[in-house]
Backbone bond lengths (Angstrom), bond angles and torsions (degrees), N, CA, C in turn:
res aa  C-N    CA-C-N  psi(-1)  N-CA   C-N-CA  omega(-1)  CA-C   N-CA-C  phi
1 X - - - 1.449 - - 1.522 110.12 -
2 X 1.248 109.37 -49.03 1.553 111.53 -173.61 1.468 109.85 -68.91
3 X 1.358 128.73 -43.69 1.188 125.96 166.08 1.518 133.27 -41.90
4 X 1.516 89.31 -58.64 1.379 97.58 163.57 1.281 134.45 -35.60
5 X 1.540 98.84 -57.26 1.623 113.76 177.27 1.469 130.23 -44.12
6 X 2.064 87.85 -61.00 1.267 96.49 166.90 2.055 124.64 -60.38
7 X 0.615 116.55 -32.85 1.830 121.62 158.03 1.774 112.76 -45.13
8 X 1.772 105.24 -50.39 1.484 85.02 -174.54 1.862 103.56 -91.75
9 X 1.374 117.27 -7.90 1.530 111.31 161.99 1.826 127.59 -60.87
10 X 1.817 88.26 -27.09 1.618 91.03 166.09 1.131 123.35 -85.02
11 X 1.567 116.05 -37.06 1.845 104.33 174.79 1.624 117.31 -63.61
12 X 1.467 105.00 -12.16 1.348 110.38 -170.67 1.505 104.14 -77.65
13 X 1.031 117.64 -30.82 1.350 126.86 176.33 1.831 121.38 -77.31
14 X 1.176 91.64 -26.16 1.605 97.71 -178.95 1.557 101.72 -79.20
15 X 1.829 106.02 -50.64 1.325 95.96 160.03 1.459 146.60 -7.03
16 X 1.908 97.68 -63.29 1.428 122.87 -169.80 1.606 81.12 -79.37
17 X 1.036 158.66 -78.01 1.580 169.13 -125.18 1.733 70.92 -63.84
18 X 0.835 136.95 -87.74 1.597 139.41 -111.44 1.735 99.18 -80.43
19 X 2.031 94.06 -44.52 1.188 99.08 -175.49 1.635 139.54 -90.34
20 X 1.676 112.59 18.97 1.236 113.09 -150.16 1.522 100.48 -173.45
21 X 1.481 125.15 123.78 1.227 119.61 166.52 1.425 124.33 -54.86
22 X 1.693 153.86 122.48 1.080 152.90 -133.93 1.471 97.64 -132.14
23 X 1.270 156.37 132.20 1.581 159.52 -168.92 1.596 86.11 -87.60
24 X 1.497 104.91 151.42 1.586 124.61 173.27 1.607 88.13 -52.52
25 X 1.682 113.29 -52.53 2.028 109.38 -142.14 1.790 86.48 -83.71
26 X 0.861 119.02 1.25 1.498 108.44 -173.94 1.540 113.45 -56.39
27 X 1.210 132.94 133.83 1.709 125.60 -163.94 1.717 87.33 -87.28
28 X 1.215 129.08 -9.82 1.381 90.77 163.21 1.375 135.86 -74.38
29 X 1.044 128.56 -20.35 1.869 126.31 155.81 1.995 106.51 -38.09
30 X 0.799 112.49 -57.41 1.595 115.39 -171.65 1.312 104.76 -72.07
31 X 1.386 119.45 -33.41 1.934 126.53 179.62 1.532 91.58 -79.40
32 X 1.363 144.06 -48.89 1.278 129.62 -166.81 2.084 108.52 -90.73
33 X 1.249 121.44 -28.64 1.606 112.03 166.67 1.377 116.09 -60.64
34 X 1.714 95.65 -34.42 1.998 94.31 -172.20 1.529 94.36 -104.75
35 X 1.274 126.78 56.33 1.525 118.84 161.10 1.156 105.10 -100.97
36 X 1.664 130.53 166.68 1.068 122.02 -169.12 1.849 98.62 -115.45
37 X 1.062 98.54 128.27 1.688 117.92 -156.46 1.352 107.22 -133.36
38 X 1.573 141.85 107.55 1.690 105.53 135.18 1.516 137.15 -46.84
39 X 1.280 92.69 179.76 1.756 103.52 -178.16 1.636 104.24 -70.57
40 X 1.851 102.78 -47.02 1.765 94.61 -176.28 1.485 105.27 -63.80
41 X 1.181 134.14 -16.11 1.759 128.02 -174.38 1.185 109.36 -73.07
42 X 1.432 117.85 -47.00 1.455 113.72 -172.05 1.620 107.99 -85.96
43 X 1.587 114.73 -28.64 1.859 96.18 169.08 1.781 112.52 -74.19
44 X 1.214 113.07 -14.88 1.352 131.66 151.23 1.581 109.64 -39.51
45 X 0.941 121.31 -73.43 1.626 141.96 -176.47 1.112 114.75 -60.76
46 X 1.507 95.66 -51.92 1.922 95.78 -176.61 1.491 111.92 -112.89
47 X 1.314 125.98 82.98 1.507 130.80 -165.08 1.744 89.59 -86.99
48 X 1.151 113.19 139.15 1.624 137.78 -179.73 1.853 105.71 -24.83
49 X 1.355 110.05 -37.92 1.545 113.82 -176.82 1.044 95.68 -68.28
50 X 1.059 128.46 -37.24 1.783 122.45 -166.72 1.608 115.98 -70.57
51 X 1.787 89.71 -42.41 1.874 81.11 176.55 1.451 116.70 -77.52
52 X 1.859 108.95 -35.17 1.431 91.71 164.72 1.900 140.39 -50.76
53 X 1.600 93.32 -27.36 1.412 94.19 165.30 1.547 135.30 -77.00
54 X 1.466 89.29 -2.81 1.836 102.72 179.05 0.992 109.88 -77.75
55 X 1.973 120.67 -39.06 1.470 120.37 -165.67 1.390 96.80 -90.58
56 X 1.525 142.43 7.34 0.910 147.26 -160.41 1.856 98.56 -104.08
57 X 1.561 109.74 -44.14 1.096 95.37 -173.21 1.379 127.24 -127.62
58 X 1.834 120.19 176.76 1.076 101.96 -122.12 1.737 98.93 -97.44
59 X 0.902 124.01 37.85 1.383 136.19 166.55 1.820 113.31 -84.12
60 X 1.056 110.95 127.01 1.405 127.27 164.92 1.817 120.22 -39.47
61 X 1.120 113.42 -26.26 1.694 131.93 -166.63 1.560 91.51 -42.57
62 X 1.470 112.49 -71.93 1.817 117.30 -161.32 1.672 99.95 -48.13
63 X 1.307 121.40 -48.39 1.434 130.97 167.13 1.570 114.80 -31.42
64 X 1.320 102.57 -64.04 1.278 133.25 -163.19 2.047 100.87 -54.85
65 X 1.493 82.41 -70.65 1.711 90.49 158.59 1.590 153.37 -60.87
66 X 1.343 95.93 -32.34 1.557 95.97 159.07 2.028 106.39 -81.79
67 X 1.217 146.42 -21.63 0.791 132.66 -160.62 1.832 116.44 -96.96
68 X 1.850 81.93 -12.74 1.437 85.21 170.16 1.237 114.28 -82.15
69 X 1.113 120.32 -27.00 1.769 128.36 -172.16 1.050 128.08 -69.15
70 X 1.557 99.76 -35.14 1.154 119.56 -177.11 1.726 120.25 -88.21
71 X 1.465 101.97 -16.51 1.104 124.94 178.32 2.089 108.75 -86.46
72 X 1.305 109.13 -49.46 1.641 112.71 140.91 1.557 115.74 -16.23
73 X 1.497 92.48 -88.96 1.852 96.05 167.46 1.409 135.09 -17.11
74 X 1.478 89.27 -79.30 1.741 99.72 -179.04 1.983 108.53 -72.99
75 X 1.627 124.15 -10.79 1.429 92.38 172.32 1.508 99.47 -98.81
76 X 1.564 138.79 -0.95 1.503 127.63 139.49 1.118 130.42 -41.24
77 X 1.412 120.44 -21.24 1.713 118.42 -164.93 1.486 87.44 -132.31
78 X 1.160 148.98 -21.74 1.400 119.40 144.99 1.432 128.83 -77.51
79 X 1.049 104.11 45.47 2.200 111.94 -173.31 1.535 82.90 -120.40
80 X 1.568 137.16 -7.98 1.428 130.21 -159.20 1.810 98.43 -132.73
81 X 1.489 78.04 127.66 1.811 88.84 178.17 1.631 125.56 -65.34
82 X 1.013 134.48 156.82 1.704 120.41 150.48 1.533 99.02 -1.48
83 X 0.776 145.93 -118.73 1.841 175.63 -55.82 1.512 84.08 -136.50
84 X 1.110 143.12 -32.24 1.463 130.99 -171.82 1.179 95.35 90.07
85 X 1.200 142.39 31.52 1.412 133.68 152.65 1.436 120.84 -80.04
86 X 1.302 109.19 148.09 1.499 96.71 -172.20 1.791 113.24 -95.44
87 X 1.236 102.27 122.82 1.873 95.49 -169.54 1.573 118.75 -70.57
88 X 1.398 91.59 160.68 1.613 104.34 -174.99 1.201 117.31 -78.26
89 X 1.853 118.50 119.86 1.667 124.41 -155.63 1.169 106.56 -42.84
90 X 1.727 154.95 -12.48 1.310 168.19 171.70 1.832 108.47 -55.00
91 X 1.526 101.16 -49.71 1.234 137.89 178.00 1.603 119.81 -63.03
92 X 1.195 101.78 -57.97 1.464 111.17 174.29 1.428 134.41 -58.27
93 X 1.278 121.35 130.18 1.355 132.12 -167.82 1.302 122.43 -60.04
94 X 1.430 102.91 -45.31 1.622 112.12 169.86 1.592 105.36 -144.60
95 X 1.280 110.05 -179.91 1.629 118.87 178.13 1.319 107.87 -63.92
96 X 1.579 118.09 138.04 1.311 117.13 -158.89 1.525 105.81 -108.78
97 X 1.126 131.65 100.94 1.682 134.72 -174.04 1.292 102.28 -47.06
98 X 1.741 108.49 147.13 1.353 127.04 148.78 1.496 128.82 -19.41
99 X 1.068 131.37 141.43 1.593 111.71 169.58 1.636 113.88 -72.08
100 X 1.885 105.79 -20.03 1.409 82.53 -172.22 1.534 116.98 -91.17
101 X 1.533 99.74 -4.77 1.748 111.77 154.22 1.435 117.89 -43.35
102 X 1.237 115.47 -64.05 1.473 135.92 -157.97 1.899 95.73 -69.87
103 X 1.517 100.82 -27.36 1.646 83.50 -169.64 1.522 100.18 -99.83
104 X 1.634 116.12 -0.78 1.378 117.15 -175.47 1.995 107.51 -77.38
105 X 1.951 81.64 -33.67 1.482 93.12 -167.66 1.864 100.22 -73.90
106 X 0.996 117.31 -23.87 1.767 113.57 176.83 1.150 120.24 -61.25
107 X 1.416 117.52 -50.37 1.453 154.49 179.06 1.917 86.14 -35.90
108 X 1.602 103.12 -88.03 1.294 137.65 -168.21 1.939 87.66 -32.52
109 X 1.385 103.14 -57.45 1.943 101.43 -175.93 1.177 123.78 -62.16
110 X 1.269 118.50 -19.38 1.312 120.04 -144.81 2.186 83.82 -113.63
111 X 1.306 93.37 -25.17 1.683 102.08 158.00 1.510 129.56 -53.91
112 X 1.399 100.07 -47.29 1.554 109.95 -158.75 1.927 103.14 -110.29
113 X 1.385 102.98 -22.72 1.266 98.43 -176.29 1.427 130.82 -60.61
114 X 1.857 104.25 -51.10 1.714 101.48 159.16 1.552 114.10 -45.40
115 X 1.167 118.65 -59.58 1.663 101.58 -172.19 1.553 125.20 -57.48
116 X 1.524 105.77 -27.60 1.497 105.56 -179.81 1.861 107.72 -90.19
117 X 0.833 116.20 5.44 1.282 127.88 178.66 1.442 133.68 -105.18
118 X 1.682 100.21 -1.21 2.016 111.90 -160.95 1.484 86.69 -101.58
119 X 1.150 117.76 175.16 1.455 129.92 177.24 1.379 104.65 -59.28
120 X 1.401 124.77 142.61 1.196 111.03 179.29 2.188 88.92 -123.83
121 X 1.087 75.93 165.74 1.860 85.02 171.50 1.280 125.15 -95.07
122 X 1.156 103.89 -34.68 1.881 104.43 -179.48 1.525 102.09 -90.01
123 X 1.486 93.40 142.30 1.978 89.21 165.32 1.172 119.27 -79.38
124 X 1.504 125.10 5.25 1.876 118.24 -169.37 1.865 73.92 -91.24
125 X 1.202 140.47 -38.31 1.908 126.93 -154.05 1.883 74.50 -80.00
126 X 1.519 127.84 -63.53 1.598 103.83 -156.53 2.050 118.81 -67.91
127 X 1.595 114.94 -1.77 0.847 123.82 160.71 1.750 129.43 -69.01
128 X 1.354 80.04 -21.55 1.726 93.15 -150.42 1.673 97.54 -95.76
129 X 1.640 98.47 -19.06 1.964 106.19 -172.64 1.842 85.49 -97.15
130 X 1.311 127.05 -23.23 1.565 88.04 -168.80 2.079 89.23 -101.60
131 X 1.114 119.85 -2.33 1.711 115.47 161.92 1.684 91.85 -61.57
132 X 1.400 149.23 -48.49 1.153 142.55 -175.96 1.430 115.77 -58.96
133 X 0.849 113.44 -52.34 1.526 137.39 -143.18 1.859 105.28 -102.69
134 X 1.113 128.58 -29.26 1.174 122.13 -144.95 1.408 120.01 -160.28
135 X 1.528 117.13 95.87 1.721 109.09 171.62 1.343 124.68 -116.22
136 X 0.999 157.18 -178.62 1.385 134.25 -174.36 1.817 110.47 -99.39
137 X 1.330 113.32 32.95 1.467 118.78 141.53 1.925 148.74 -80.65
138 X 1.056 160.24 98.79 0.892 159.44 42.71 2.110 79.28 126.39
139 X 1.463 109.00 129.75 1.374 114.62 163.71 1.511 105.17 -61.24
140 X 1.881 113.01 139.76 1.249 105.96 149.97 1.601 142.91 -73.81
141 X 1.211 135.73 126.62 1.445 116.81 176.99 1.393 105.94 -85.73
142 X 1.596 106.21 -160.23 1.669 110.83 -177.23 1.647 99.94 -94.09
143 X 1.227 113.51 -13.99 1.273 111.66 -171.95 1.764 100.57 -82.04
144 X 0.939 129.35 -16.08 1.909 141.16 -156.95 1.558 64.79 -100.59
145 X 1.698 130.13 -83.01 1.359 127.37 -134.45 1.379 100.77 -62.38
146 X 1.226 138.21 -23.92 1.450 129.17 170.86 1.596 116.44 -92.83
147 X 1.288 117.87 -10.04 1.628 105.32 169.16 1.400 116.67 -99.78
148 X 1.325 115.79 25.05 1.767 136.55 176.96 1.763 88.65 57.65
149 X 1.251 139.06 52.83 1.744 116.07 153.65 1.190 98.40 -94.50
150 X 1.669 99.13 163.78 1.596 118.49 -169.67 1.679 95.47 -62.75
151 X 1.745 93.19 157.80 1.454 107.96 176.35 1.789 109.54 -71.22
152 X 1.177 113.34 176.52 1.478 115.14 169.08 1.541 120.66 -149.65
153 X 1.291 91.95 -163.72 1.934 95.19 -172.94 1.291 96.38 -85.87
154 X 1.487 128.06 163.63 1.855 116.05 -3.69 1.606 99.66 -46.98
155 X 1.238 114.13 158.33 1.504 125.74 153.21 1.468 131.95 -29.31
156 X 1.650 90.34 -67.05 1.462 96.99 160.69 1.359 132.87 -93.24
157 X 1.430 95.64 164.41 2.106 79.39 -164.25 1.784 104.83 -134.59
């Protein structure tokens, strides 16, 4: 039962993804990274047409979603010092996600990335992946994020 559910709560959501511009503050980004999903549900959910139609259209969502995930990522691995210690919440740069966030948010990349990443044919999809992907700024480290310098490229961080 629970499985199930959770499967038709994710297509329901991809649904909304595909069909409807979604606001950054909208709590569904945080209700759909921290849902509890397998891997076959969500390649289930998100079959390759779907992400190609995300980078295709002109809604912010695909944006919205890789940047949250990825953003998951990097405030998991800045919660940990040099040494792999994990720092004291006083310490930490930003709020440090769940692990089963962080592995929901990988899952979700490791989903969408082959498709947004293969040759594409039209130049509006290879325009539209390096507007995502790519500005001519400089990655941030933790050392930049605590001496306030501007953020940089890749895009997403």
């Amino acid at each position: 039962m629970g499985a199930s559910q959770s499967a038709h709560d994710l297509a329901t959501a991809v649904v909304r993804l595909e069909r409807e511009p979604i606001s950054a503050a909208d709590a569904f980004w945080d209700e759909l990274i921290g849902a509890t999903f397998t891997v076959e549900e969500l390649y289930k959910a998100l079959p390759p047409a779907t992400v190609r139609g995300l980078l295709r259209s002109p809604s912010m969502n695909l944006r919205i979603l890789v940047e949250r995930a990825v953003g998951n990522c990097r405030n998991y691995a800045l919660a940990f010092d040099d040494a792999h210690n994990l720092l004291p919440p006083a310490e930490q740069l930003f709020a440090t996600p769940d692990l089963p966030v962080v592995l929901n948010s990988l899952h979700i990349l490791g989903r969408l990335l082959p498709f947004l990443l293969e040759p594409h044919g039209e130049v509006s999809d290879e325009e539209a992946l390096a507007a995502l992907f790519w500005t001519g700024e400089s990655h941030p480290t933790r050392a930049s994020l605590t001496a306030g310098s501007p953020r940089a490229s890749p895009r997403v961080h």
